[in-house]
C-alpha positions, -999 to +999 in steps of 0.1 A: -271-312-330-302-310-307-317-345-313-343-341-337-376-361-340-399-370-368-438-361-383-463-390-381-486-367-398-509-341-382-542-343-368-572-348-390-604-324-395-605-293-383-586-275-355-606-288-322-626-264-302-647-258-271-680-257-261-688-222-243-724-218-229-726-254-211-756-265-190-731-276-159-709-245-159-736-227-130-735-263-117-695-268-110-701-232-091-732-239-072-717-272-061-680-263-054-681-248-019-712-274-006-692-303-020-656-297-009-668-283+024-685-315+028-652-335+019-632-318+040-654-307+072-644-323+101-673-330+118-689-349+092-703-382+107-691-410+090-690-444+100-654-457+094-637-492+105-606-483+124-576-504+122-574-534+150-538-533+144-505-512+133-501-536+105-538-526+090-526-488+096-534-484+057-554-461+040-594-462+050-620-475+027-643-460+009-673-482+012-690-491-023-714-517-011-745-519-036-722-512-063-728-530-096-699-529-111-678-562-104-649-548-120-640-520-100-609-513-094-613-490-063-601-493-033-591-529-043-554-518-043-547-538-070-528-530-108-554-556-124-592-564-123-607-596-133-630-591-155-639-568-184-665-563-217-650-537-240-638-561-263-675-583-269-698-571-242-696-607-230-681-600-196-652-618-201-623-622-180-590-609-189-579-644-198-612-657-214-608-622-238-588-632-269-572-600-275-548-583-258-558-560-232-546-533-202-563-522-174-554-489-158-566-494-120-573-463-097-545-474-076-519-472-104-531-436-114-536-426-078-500-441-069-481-425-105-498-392-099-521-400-136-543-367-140-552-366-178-561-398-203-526-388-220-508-393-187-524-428-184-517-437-221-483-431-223-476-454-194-496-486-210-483-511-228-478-502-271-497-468-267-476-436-283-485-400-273-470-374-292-475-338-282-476-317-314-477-288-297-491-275-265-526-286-269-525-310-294-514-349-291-513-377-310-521-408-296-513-445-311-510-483-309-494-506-327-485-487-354-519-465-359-534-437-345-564-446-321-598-435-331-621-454-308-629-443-272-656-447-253-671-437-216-688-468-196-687-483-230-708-457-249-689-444-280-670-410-271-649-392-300-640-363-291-607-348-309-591-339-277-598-376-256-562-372-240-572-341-219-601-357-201-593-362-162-589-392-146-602-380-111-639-393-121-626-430-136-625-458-116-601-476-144-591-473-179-595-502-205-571-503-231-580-535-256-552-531-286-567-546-317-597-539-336-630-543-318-650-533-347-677-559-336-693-536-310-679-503-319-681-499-359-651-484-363-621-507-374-591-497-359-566-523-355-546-501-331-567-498-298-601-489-283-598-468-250-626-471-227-628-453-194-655-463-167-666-442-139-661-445-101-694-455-086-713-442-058-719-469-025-744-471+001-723-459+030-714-426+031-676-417+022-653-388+010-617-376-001-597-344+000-567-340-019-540-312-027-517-314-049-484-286-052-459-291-077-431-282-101-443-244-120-466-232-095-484-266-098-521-264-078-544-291-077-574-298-056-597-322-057-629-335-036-651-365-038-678-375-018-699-408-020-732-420-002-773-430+001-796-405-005-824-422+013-828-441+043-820-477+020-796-468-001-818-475-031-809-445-044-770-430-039-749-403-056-717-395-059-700-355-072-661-349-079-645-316-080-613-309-094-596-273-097-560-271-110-536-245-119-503-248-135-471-230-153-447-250-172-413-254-185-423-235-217-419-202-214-453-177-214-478-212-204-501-216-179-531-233-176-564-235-151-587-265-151-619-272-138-639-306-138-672-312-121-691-348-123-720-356-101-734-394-110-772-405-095-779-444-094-816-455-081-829-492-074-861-489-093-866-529-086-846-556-070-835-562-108-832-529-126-813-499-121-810-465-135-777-447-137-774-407-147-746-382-149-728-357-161-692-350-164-682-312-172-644-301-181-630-264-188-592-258-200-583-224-201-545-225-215-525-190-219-492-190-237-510-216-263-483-226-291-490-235-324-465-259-337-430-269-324-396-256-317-372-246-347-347-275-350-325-252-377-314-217-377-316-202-413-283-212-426-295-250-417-271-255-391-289-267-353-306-244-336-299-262-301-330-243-285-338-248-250-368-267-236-383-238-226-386-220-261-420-207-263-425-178-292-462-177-284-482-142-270-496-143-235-530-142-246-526-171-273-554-195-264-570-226-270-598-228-246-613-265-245-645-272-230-669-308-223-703-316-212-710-351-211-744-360-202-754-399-195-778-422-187-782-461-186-809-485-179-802-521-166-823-552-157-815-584-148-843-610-158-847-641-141-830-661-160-799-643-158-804-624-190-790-588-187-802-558-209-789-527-206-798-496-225-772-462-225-776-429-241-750-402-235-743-367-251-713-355-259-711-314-263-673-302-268-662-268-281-629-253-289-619-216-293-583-209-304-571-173-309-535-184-315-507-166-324-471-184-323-435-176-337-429-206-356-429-205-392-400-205-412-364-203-394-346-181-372-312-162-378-284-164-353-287-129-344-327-136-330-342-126-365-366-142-389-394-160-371-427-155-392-458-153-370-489-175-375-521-162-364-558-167-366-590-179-345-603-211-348-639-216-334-655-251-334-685-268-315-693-302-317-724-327-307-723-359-305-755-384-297-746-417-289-775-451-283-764-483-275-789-513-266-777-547-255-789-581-244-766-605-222-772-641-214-766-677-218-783-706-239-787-746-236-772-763-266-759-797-265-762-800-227-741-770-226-748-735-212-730-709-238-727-673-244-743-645-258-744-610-268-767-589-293-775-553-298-773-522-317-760-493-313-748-456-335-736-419-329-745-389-349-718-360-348-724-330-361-689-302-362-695-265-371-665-246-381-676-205-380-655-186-401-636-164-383-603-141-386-582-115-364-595-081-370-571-066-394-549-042-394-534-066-373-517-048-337-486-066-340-459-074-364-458-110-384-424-111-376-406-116-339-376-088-341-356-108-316-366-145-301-338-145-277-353-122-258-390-129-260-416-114-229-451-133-245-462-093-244-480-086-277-513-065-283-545-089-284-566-082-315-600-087-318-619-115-336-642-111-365-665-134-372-682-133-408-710-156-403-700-184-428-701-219-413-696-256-423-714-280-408-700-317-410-725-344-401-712-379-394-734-407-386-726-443-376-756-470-366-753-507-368-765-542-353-742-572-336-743-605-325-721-623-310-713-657-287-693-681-264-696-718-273-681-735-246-675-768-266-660-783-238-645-769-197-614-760-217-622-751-252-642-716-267-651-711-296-664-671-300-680-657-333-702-629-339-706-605-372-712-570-369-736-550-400-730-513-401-739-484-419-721-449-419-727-415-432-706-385-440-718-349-458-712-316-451-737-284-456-722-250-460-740-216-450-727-184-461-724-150-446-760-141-445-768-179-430-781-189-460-780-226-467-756-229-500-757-266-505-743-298-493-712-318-499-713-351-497-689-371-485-699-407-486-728-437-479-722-466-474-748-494-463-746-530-452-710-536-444-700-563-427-672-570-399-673-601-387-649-614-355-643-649-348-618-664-317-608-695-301-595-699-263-578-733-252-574-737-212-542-753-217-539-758-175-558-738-146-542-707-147-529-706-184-551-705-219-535-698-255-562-683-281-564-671-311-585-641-329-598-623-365-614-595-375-621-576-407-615-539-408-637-513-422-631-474-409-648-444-435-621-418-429-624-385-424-591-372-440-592-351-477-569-351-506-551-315-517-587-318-546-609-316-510-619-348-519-628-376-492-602-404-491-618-439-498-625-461-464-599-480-446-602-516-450-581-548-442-577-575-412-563-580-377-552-615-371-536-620-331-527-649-310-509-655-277-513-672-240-523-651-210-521-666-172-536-660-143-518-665-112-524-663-071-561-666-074-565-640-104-545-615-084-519-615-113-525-613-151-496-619-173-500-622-219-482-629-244-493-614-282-482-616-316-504-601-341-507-591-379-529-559-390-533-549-428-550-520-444-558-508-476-561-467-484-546-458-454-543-417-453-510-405-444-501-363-448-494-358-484-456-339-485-461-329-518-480-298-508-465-270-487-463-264-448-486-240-452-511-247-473-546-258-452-577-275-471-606-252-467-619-266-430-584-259-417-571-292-422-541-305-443-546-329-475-539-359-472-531-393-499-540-424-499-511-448-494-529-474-518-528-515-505-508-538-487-496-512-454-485-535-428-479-538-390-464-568-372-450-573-338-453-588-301-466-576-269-458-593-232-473-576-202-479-590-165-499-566-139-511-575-104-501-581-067-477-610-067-474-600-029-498-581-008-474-560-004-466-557-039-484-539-072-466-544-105-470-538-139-445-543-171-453-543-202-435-550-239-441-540-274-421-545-305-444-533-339-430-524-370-452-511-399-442-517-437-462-507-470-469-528-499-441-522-510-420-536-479-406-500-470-406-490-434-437-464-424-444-445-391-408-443-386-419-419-360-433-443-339-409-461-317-404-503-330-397-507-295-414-499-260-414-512-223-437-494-195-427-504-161-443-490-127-441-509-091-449-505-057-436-519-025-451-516+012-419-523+034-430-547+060-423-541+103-421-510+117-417-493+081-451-504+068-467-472+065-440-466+039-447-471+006-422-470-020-419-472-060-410-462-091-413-468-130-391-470-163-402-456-197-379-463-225-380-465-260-357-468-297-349-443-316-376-426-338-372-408-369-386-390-401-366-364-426-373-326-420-366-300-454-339-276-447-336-238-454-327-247-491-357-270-499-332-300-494-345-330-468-328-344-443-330-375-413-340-359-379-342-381-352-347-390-315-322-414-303-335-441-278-338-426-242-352-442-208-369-424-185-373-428-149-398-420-122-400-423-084-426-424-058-428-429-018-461-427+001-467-420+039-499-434+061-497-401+088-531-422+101-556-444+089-574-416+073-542-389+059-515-396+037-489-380+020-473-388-013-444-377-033-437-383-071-404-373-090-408-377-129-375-374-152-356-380-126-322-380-144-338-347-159-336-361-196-334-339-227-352-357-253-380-347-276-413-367-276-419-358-315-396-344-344-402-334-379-441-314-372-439-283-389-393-290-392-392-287-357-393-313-324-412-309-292-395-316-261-408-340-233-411-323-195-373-322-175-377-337-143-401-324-121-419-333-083-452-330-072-464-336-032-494-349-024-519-349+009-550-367+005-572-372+038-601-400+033-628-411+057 
């Protein structure tokens, strides 16, 4: 049969929506022709260092001088950075960190073709992302789904993180472990942190177009520079505009992102930073759970990748604002303080409607239609105030950190429905030969809303004692409180009461680490943490599961080689939690809690997950980026049985590229492998009977070859699939699997001066 996949559960909370009426909506089309006319005039004067030689015929630089961020990846060239404070706001190298950590630099997204979060994820090292259908994915690490993400360190949780564009990061962070100190939340799987490009004091810009497989359209523009005659004061705008089919039938999508970033010298020592970031996905051909991987008499269905039973119109518009500013000053002493505050506005609106309930007959019959509108907005506040700096102690300079930090969210679900008598038929008459064209109902709305209101604050400390050159001791506690209740309004926006989740005050997570410099380039450490994570998941009663808690114990050795230029770990780590929520399969596909969600159960004490990670990144040549990286995790409940079955044991991510030297140099060429082991979970048949579905291990590969035309235009070419693999990426959601892209190509052209 069609390989079959498995169901690692489906996403928590209500279906995700947009945000509609958006302050930088008039913005992204005021700025769009000033900015990309800008970025691709050709008279612009700019001042740009030309190449003495053939052999520096490379790509010009964008100049970045004045730039405060000494981790920046851009323009560098490079698959690592050196240094990096998501894990304990220390500043921390790589190898001073103990914990495991990634770093996605702008070369390796520019060079892989990396447009979205999820594209970035599922080529790190231990990261999982599962598409559940056409707009929803699952994302985890390590055995658990990933619940922390942050922008330029500043909490960020939206429930669709993985469609965010990359074209206005400068890297990702990817620290795999719990990092409740700073964040609150304690997820022993990863936190995801993604850190803007910065504007410099010279002025710079970047075209590119993009064409690709499905009527694939991308174009972006970026432009860099001072706004006054010193530079004190600089700004920098992207514009992104991308249109796209796809293998499924009936899909297409058109994105727009906007970001325009201000940074001003108010002193010598201080600096102010504001943005905003705006995103708009407009999908048509939306689906709403997988393909069937039975017909009716339980035999394989053996439907192609490009089954898509959904109407034209189906929809599940996604829109972000987010809105930032940070204040930094650096005292005399070398004490840093830095205060952020950034809003988060997100909305979804989905009027769906999708053939894929229950299963089809051989002769095109039997698909059930799901239907229904699904409009959501969300806020989120986020404050976070730190302190940086060192201490004498012993004749000794050490380490340390302290601050405090919180988010308020607030989600309102507005009742809604399709305006009945429906225009259509619930049932398809004949999938085989299916056109998308159905009549688009109206929406009704009835004026009933829940509000959910989620709040978060808490203090931490934490420090370095550098007991000797080659021995660290770090420790720090972290005391949080969290708060979770619900208010209801009915038809006539009257307030009808609250339901209160829980309250919880004063709970501790304290984090404590060791880091022995065993030589000059390699250190072995060691890490704990406790976990504590309120869950937002309900039991078939509507009834709030009881927080996660547990522990994430790690150690390893990480090296540094060629002057920092290449980072290479080794991990093995232990993560345990209690009252873990996993779907509860006791109640029926198609029964929803009252918010649209499905119960959940608890799965009690003692759930498990072990394993070992190995990555190297870097330039080992000048000539030559790298990164590989290794995972082997395996989860077990109290109980010692195997869970998330559906999440491969086994993982490697590799991507390179070469320059070839002489008279080939302005070729660039590379490449990357994805494979993984088999994944599985059991699917019920026709007759209410279960049975093993499965994706059997499958590799992946990927090509890339770049051009330098001249110093300032290039032209790339990236191949993914390239044996054209049939595989699906998830089995088991809703009985059915989802299949991964067949190969496709996308061509590049990106002029920079």
């Amino acid at each position: 049969m069609a390989r079959a996949r498995s169901l690692a559960g489906m996403v928590a909370g209500p279906f995700p929506p947009p945000v509609s009426h958006l302050a930088l909506r008039p913005l992204a089309i005021a700025v769009h022709s000033a900015l990309l006319a800008a970025a691709l005039g050709s008279s612009a004067a700019v001042a740009v260092e030309t190449p003495a030689t053939p052999a520096e015929a490379t790509l010009s630089e964008i100049k970045v001088l004045g730039q405060q961020d000494k981790a920046a990846t851009e323009n560098t060239g490079s698959y690592t950075t050196k240094q990096m404070a998501t894990a304990t706001r220390l500043g921390l190298s790589i190898r001073d960190t103990p914990q495991s950590i990634s770093v996605v630099t702008r070369q390796r997204m520019d060079d892989m073709g990396l447009n979205s979060l999820a594209d970035v994820l599922v080529q790190s090292t231990g990261v999982t992302v599962q598409e559940l259908d056409s707009e929803r994915i699952s994302i985890s690490a390590r055995g658990f789904s990933i619940g922390n993400y942050q922008i330029d360190g500043v909490a960020v949780n939206s429930g669709a993180n993985g469609l965010f564009d990359t074209a206005v990061y400068d890297r990702i962070e990817i620290v795999r472990g719990a990092t409740g100190l700073v964040s609150g939340n304690g997820d022993p799987s990863a936190t995801v942190n993604m850190l803007h490009k910065r504007p410099g004091k010279e002025l710079a810009a970047s075209a590119g177009l993009t064409a690709g497989s499905w009527s694939k359209y991308r174009l972006e523009g970026d432009i860099s520079g001072p706004l006054n005659a010193d530079g004190s004061i600089r700004g920098r705008a992207v514009l992104v505009g991308q249109n796209r089919h796809s293998y499924l039938d009936v899909y297409k999508e058109r994105k727009v992102v906007a970001s325009m970033l201000l940074e001003a010298d108010l002193t010598a020592h201080t600096m102010l930073t504001a943005g905003i970031d705006y995103q708009k996905n407009t999908p048509k051909g939306t689906s709403w759970g997988t393909t069937p991987l039975f017909f009716s008499d339980g035999t394989p269905a053996n439907m192609p990748r490009s089954f898509n039973m959904a109407a034209k119109w189906s929809s599940w518009e996604r829109e972000f604002q987010n809105s930032y500013v940070y204040l930094d000053h650096r005292f005399a002493n070398g004490w840093k303080i830095r205060a952020a505050y950034g809003r988060l506005d997100s909305s979804w609106d989905g009027k769906l409607y999708f053939g894929g309930a229950e299963y089809p007959r051989r002769d095109g019959s039997g698909l059930k239609v799901w239907s229904g509108a699904f409009p959501y907005e969300e806020k989120q506040d986020n404050l976070d105030i730190s302190a940086n700096g060192t201490f004498p102690l012993f004749g000794r300079q050490h380490d340390l950190v302290l601050g405090i930090n919180g988010w308020k969210r607030t989600g309102t679900t507005k009742a809604a429905a399709l305006r009945k008598p429906l225009p259509f038929s619930e049932e398809i008459a004949d999938y085989r030969h299916w056109t998308g064209n159905v009549p688009e109902p109206d929406v009704v709305y009835t004026g009933a809303r829940g509000v959910v209101t989620t709040q978060q604050t808490g203090a931490f400390i934490a420090t370095r004692i550098n007991v000797t050159d080659s021995f660290k001791v770090l420790g720090g506690a972290r005391v949080s409180k969290w708060k979770t209740y619900k208010e209801n309004y009915d038809t006539g926006n009257a307030y009808t009461g609250r339901t209160a989740a829980y309250d919880t005050k004063d709970v501790v997570t304290p984090y404590a680490g060791v880091v022995l410099d065993v030589s000059k380039s390699t250190s072995l450490y060691a890490s704990y943490t406790d976990l504590f994570k309120p869950q937002n998941l309900k039991d078939k009663n509507n009834a709030f599961l009881d927080p996660i808690t547990g522990s994430n114990v790690e150690a390893g050795v990480k090296s540094d080689f060629f002057d920092g230029a290449v980072n290479a770990s080794f991990a093995v780590y232990e993560a345990r939690q209690d009252n873990l929520g996993e779907e509860d399969a006791s109640v029926p596909l198609n029964v929803v809690l009252p918010d649209g969600s499905r119960p959940y159960v608890s799965t009690g004490k003692g759930t498990k997950s072990r394993g070992y990670e190995a990555e190297v990144s870097g330039s080992p040549l000048s000539s030559w980026q790298l990164f590989a990286g290794y995972t082997h995790n395996r989860s077990k409940d109290a109980k010692g049985v195997l869970t998330n079955t559906i999440q491969p044991t086994n993982m490697l991510r590799v991507s390179t590229t070469y320059r070839l030297p002489g008279e080939l140099q302005n070729l660039t060429i590379g490449g990357g492998l994805n494979w993984q082991n088999e994944i599985y979970t059991t699917a019920t048949l026709p007759d209410k009977s279960r049975i093993r579905v499965s994706q059997g291990s499958y590799v992946l590969a990927n090509l890339m070859a770049r051009y330098q035309i001249s110093p300032k235009l290039s032209a790339s070419l990236n191949v993914n699939n390239l044996f054209d693999k049939t595989y699906f990426r998830r089995v088991g959601f809703y009985n059915g699997g989802y299949y991964g892209e067949p190969r496709n190509v996308a061509l590049n052209l990106r002029y920079q001066y």
